[in-house]
N, C-alpha and C positions, 0 to 999 in steps of 0.2 A: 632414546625416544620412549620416553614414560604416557605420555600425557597427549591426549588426543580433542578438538576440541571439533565439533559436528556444525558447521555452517548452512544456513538455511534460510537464503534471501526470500522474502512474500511480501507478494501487493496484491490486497484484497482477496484474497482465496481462502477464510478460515474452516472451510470443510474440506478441503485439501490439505492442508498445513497439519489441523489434526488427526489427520491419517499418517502424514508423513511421522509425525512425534509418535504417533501407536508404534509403528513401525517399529521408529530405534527401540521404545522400551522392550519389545523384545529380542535387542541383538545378545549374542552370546559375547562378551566384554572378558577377554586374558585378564587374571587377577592382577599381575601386574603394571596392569593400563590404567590411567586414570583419565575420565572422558568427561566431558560437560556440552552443555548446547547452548550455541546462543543463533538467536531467531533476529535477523535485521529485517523489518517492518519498512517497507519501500513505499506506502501508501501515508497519504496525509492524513486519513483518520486516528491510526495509529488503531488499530482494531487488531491485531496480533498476541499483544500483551495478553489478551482474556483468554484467548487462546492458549496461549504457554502456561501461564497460569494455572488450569484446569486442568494439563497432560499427566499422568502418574507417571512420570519417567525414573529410574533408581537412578541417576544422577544429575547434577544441579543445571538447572536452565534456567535461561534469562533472556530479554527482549532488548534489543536497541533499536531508536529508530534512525532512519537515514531519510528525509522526507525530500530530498532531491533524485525524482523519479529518473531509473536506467539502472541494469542490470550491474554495467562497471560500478557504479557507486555505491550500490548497496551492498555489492563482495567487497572492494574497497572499506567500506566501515568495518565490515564486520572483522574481513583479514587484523585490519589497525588494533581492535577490539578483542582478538584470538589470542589465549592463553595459553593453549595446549604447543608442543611440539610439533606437531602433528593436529595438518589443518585436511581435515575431511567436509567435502562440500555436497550437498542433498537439496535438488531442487525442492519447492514446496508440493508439486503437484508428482512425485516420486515416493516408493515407500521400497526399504531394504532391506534387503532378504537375512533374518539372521547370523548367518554367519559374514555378510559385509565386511563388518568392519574387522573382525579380527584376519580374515583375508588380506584386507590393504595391510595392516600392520606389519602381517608373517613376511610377507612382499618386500617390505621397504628393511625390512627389519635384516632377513636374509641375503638381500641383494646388494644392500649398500645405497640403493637407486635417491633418486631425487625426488619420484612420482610414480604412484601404480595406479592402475586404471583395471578397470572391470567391464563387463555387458550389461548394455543399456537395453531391458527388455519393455517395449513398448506395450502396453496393454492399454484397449478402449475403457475410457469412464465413460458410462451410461449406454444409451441405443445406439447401436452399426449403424449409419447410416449406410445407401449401397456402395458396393465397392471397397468398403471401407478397412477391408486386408486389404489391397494394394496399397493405400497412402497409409496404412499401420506402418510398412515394413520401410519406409521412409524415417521411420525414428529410431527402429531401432538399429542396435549397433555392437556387433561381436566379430572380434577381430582373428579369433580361431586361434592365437597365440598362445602355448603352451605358459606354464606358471612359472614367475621369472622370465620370461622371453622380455627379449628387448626389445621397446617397439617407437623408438626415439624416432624413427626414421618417417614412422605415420605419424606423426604428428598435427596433422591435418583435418586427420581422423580418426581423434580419440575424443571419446566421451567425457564431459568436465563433472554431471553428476554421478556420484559415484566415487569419482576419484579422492585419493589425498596425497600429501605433501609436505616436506618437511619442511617446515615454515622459512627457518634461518635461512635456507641455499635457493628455495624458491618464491618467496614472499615476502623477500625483506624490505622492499620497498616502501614506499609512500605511498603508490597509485599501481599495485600492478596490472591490475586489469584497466586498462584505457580508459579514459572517462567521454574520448572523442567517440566510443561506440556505445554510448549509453540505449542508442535508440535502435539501434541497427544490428546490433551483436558482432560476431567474432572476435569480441573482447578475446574470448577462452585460445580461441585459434594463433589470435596474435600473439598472447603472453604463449601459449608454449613453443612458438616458432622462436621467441626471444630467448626462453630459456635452454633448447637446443641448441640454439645458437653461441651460447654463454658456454657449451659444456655439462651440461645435467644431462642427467639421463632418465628416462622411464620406462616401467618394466609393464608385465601383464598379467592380472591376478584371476583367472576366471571363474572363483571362486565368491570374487566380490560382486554378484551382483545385485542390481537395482532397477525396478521395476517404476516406468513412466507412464503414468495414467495419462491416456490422450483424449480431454471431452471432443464430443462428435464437431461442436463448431471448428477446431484444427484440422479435419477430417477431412472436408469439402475442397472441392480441385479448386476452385479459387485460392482459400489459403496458402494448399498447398504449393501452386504456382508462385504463388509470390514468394513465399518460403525458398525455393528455389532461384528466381529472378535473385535475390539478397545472397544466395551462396554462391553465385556468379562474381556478384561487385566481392564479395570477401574473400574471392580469388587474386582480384586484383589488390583489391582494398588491403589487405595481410604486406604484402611485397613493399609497398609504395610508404607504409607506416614506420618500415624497419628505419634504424639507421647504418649506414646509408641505406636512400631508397635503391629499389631493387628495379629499375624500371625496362632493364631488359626481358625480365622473369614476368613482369607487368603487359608487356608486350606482347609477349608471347602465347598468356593468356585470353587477349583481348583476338590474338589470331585463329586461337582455340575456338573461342567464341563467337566469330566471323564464319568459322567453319561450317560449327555447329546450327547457329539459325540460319544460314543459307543452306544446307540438308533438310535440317528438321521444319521447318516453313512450309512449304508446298507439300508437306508431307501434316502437318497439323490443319493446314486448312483445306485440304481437301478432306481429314475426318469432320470437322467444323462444317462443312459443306452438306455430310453425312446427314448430320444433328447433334456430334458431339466432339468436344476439343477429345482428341485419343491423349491417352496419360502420358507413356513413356515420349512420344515423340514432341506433345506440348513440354512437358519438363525440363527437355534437354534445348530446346526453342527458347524457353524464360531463361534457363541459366544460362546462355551463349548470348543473349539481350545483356543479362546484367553482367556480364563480362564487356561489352563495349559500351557500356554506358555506366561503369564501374562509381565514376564520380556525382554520378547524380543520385547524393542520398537524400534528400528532401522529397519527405512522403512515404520515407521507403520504410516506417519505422514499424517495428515489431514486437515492440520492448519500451521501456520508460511509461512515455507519453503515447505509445501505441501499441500498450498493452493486451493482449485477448487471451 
């Protein structure tokens, strides 16, 4: 594993995107790596290119575009499009901590694994709105797993920016990430529940991390709610995609979910009642909704064509 290639899907965000490309150029890069970036441009303008273009990075970047909007397709190009051994993914609105990438490398490099993963440290772009440490700590995500720890088993709940992969055993595909979640996500959740499933493994690097700029419109309990409502249906949505579907595990869920908005109900609307939907006990109300109502994704979209 020589050759590493830095993936970084964007639709319309070029003051993000060139933060994220500051970023890399300053990672500390093993002499014996060789790294390159390529930027898949999800937007129909195609406004990225000027963007990369402009970055001073110390090694070669380059722009593709993939002008069919949704998360899965624009990682699908890019994976198709990946040169390196080693495919390292960096959302656009993310920037990484210098020592990142040689972290994931040492990880994969010493352990044998299939995929290292890192902490995903949420930080506000622009004004707090109020409250806005409690829906922060909604993004972010550290799993306390010493280095090398094996964390196959959360698979549920590991962070995709940040992470990388050896291409050949987990990306060999055509379409790894789903194209049927372009709009809705858990692209990332599915593909690693398949490739557990296969036999790979992944490990836990905590040395790799990477910082996610949250602007304040993600912030607000609306969003957030719905955010949630969507990690409900991908509870079920994950199980039901596998092959075979999983529809006892699917069930099960949905019983989860029964549980939970018949508790958390009369406990949200008597805060509503108040003057305010209360956070934790609406949260757990929307995902225990999108657990029984798992298959109604129209409208539910967060991504693609319902970008924010």
């Amino acid at each position: 594993m020589s050759s590493v290639t830095i993936l970084i899907p964007t639709r319309n965000r070029p003051g993000p995107l060139a933060r994220a490309l500051e970023s890399l150029a300053a990672l500390d890069v093993p002499a014996d790596l060789s790294v390159d970036v390529l930027v898949v441009d999800n937007a129909a303008d195609g406004t990225a290119a000027d963007v990369v273009a402009a970055a001073s990075l110390p090694f070669a970047a380059r722009c593709l575009r993939e002008p069919r909007p949704g998360v899965s397709s624009a990682r699908n190009a890019g994976v198709a499009a990946a040169t390196g051994d080693i495919v390292a993914f960096v959302d656009d609105d993310c920037a990484a901590d210098p020592g990142w990438l040689a972290a994931q490398v040492a990880a994969l490099r010493t352990t044998g694994a299939d995929g290292s993963f890192g902490p995903r440290v949420a930080e506000i772009d622009g004004t707090a709105p109020p409250g806005a440490d409690f829906f922060l700590d909604t993004y972010s995500r550290d799993l306390g797993a010493p280095a090398g720890g094996d964390v196959s088993d959360q698979h549920a709940y590991l962070p995709l920016p940040g992470a990388a992969f050896v291409k050949a055993r987990c990306l060999a595909g055509p379409a790894p990430f789903d194209p049927r979640l372009d709009n809705i996500g858990g692209e990332d959740v599915l593909l690693f529940r398949q490739l557990v499933e296969a036999g790979r493994r992944f490990v836990w690097a905590p040395d790799a991390k990477m910082v996610e700029f949250i602007p304040p419109a993600r912030l607000d309990a609306g969003f957030i709610l719905r955010r949630r409502y969507l990690s409900g249906q991908h509870r079920c949505i994950v199980p039901m995609m596998l092959e075979p579907p999983r529809r006892g595990e699917m069930l099960e869920h949905m019983a989860k979910g029964a549980v939970a908005a018949a508790a958390m109900a009369p406990v949200a609307l008597a805060g509503r009642m108040g003057g305010t939907w209360p956070t934790r006990s609406t949260g757990l109300l929307m995902s225990g909704l999108g657990k029984l109502s798992w298959w109604r994704t129209k409208g539910s979209s967060l991504y693609g064509s319902g970008h924010r």
